[in-house]
C-alpha positions in Angstrom: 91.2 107.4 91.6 92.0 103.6 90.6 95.2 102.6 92.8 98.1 100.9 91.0 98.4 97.0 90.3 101.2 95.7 92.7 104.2 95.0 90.5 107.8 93.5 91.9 110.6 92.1 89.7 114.0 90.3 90.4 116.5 89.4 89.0 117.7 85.6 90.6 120.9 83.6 89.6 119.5 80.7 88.8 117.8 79.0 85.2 114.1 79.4 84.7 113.3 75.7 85.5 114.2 76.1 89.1 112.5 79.6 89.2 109.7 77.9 88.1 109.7 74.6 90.4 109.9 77.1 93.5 106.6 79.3 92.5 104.7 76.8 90.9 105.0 73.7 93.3 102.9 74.6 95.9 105.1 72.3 98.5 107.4 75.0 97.9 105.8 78.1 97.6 104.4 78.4 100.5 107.5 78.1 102.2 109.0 81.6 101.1 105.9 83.6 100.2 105.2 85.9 103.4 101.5 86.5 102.1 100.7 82.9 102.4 100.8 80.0 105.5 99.6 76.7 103.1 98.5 76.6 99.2 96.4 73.2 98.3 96.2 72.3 94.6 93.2 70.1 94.5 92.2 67.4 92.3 91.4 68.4 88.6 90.9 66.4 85.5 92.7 66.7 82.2 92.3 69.9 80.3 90.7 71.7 83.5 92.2 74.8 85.0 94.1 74.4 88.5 92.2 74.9 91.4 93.9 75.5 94.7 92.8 76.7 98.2 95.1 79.3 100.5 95.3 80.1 103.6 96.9 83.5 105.6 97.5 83.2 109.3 96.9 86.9 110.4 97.6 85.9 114.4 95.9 85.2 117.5 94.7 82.1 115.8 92.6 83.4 113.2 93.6 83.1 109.1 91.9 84.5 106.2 91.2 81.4 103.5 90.4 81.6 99.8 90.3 80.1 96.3 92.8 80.4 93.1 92.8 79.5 89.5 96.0 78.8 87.6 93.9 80.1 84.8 96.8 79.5 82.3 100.5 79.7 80.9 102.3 80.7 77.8 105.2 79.9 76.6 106.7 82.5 74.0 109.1 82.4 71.0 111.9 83.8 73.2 111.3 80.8 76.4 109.9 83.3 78.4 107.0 81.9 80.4 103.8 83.9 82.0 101.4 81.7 83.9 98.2 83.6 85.3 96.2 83.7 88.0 92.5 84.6 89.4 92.0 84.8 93.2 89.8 85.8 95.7 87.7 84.8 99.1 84.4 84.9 101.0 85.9 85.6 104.2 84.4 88.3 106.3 87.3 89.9 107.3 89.4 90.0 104.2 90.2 93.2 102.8 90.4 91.5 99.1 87.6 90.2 97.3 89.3 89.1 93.8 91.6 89.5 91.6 93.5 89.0 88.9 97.5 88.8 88.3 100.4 87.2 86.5 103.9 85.8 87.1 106.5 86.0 83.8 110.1 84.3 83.9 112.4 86.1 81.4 115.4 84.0 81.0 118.8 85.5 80.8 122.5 84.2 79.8 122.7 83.1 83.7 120.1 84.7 84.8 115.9 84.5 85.4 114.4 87.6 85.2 110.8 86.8 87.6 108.1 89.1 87.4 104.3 89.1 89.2 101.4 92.1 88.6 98.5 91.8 90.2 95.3 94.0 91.3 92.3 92.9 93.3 88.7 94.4 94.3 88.8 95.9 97.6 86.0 95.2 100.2 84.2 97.7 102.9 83.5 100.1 100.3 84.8 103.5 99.9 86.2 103.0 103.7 88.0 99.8 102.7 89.8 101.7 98.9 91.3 104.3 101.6 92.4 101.7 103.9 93.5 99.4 101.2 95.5 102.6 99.7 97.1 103.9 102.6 98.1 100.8 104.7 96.8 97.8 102.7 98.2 97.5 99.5 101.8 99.1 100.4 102.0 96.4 102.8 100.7 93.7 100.2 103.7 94.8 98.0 106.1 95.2 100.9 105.3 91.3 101.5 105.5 90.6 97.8 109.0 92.1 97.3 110.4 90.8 100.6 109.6 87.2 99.9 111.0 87.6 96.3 113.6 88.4 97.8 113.5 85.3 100.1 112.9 83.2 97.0 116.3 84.2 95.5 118.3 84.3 98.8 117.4 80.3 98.4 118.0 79.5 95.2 121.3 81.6 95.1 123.1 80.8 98.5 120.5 77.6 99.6 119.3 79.9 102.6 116.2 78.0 103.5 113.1 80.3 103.9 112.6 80.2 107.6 116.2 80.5 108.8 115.6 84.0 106.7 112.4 85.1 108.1 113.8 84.0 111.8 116.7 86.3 110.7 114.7 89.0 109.3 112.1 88.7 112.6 114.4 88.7 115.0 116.9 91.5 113.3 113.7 93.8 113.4 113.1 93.2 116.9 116.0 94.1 118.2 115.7 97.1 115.8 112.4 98.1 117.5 113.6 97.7 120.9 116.6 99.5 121.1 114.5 102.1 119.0 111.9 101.9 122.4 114.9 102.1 124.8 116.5 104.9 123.6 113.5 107.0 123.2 112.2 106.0 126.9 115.4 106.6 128.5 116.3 109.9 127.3 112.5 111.1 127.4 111.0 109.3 130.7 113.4 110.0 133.2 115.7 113.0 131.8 113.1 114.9 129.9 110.2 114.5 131.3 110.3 113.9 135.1 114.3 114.6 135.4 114.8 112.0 137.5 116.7 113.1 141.0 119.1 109.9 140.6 119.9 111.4 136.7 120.9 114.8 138.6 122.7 113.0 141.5 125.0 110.6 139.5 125.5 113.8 137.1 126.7 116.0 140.1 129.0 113.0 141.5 130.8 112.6 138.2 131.0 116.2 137.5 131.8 119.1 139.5 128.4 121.3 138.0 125.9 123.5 139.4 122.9 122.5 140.1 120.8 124.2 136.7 124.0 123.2 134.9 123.3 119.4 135.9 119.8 119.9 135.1 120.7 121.2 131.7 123.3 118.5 130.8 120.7 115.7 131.7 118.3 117.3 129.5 121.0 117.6 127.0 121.8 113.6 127.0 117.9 112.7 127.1 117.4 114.7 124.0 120.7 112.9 122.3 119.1 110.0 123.7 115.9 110.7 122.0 117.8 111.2 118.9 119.4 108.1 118.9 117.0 105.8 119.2 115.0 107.8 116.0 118.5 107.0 114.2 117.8 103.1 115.0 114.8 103.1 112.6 116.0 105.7 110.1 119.9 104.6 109.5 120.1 101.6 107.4 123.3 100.2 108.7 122.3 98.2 111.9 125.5 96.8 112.1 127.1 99.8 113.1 124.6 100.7 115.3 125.3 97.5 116.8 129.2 97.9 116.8 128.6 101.4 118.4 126.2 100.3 121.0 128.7 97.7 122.3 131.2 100.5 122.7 128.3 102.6 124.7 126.9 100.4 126.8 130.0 99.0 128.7 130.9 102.7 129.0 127.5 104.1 130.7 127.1 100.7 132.9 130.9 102.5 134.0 129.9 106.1 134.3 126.9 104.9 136.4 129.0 103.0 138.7 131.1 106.2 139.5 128.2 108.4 139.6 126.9 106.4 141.9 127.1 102.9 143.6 124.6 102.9 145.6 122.3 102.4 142.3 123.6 98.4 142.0 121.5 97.5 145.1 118.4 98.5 143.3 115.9 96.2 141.4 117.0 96.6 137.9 120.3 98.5 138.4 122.4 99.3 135.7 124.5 96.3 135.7 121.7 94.1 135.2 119.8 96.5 132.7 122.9 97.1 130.7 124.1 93.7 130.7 120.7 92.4 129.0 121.3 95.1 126.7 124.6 94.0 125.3 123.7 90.2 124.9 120.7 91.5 122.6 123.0 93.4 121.0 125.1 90.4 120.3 122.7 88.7 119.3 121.7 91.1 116.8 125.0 91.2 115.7 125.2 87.4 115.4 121.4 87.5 113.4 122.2 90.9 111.5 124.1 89.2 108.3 122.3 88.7 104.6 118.7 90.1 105.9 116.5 89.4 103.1 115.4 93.3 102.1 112.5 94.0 99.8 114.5 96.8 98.8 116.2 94.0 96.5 113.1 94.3 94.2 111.9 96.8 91.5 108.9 98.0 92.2 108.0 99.8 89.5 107.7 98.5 85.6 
């Protein structure tokens, strides 16, 4: 079965010449689309379609580079404009071979509708269409939709593109960390090894027997557990973060009662917990106007 062109549309405050400037100057461009580190236009001579060379910086110092046609634009009766677009590469590695896509600006009262569809042919063969369907391609229009996103964040507000993506990098960070923390403390050492210290410091704050302490670790490691699944699921971070800084002062507390003896040891509480709550301001501080690409449609 054929999988579906990626399509993403916003709308962006702004009037269609700026909209344009942005995606079309290459200078530009580059600087708020994810899927892209540099975009050449090179030379071309009157009445010749665009040429330009790309380039994707996929980590540990490798990048994926290819070629593109700006095959064409049209303007219609109503100022809309489409200009479209052939792609594609050579490179070994790439899942894309080449493809075919458009952008259209719709202008509005105040307002510039901005629109891309594209589809490409998929390399590797039948292994690389299942790939490309299951991880590939929802990330290709993840990337789209978040740096459309970007694109009207800076337009609107003038929030330059890598004061977002620092933002949106270092928001989801701090999201997957605390998501790690939660999960490891309340599954490590209350769940699976129930740790004798976890016991002890329960015992010292509460007068329980011994299964009961055993039962009310297990009981905060699964909350635990829980918790740090509700750091990737619930979309307010914020709150997460608010709450967290209402937590984290109170168990650095409770483990100083149950315990004291525990602050003489590498990586006590007081240490641990303090780290915790200056990432947690700092997520606070970072966790305002994430660019989303839940700000896009995604379907026509």
């Amino acid at each position: 079965m054929k999988s579906k062109p990626i399509y993403v549309e916003i709308c962006i405050e702004e009037d269609l010449d700026h909209v344009w400037e942005a995606s079309q100057n290459p200078t530009l461009h580059e600087q708020w689309d994810l899927r892209f580190s540099s975009i050449t236009y090179l030379p071309k001579k009157e009445n010749e379609v665009q040429l330009f060379e790309y380039k994707t910086a996929i980590g540990f110092g490798l990048s994926i580079e290819g070629w593109g046609k700006s095959v064409g634009t049209f303007h219609a009766h109503d100022d809309s404009r489409t200009s479209s677009l052939h792609f594609g590469t050579d490179h070994p590695i790439s899942p894309i071979k080449e493809g075919k896509g458009y952008w259209k600006y719709i202008p509005n009262q105040n307002t510039t509708t901005f629109l891309t569809q594209y589809d490409y042919e998929v390399s590797f063969g039948a292994v690389g269409k299942l790939v490309d369907k299951i991880i590939f391609r929802p990330v290709m229009g993840w990337a789209t939709a978040l740096s459309f996103d970007v694109l009207k964040r800076w337009l609107e507000k003038g929030d330059t593109p890598s004061v977002q993506y620092t933002r949106f990098f270092t928001h989801w960070i701090i999201t997957l960390l605390f998501f790690f923390v939660w999960i490891y403390q309340g599954l490590v050492p209350k769940l699976i090894w129930m740790h004798p210290e976890e016991i002890a410091m329960t015992s010292a704050i509460l007068p329980l027997s011994t299964s009961a302490a055993y039962s009310l670790v297990a009981t905060i490691g699964a909350i635990e557990i829980i918790f740090g699944f509700i750091w990737i699921l619930y979309q307010d971070k914020r709150r997460l973060l608010k709450l967290q800084l209402v937590l984290l002062p109170l168990l650095t507390i409770t483990a100083i009662i149950g315990g004291s003896s525990v602050l003489t040891h590498p990586f006590n509480p007081i240490t641990f917990n303090i780290s915790l709550i200056a990432l947690t301001i700092i997520g606070l501080l970072w966790s305002k106007d994430v660019p989303s690409a839940k700000s896009c449609k995604r379907i026509r």
